[in-house]
C-alpha positions, 0 to 999 in steps of 0.5 A: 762234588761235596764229600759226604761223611755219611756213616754206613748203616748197620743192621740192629739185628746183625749188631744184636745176634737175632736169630728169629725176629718174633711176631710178638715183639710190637714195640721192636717191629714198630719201628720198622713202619712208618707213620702211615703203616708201611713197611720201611724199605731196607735203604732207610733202615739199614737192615741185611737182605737176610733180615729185612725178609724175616721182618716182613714176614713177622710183620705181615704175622703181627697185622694178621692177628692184629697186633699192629695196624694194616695201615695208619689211623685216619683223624 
């Protein structure tokens, strides 16, 4: 088996002492979409159960008023 040296992903809100993740910061939250729209699973970002709840919840707040797309823009 190849060793693998992969660095442990730490969650940028545990790192950043957020308390509340705001529906209103889109350009925060838009990183936690991916290109089509969907919400990213924990394993790819690296954020803690207790976060990537909240997220999903400001999320799904940021779609409802429209400040973030329900999916992605078809060309």
């Amino acid at each position: 088996m190849p060793d693998f040296d992969r660095r442990r992903k730490v969650c940028g809100f545990c790192l950043d002492h957020v308390t509340v993740i705001d529906y209103k910061e889109v350009s925060r939250l838009r990183r936690y979409l991916s290109d089509r729209g969907k919400i990213l699973p924990r394993r790819m970002t690296g954020t803690c159960a207790l976060h990537q709840r909240r997220l999903c919840v400001a999320l799904k707040r940021a779609r409802h008023i429209a400040l973030l797309p329900f999916r992605a823009e078809l060309r």
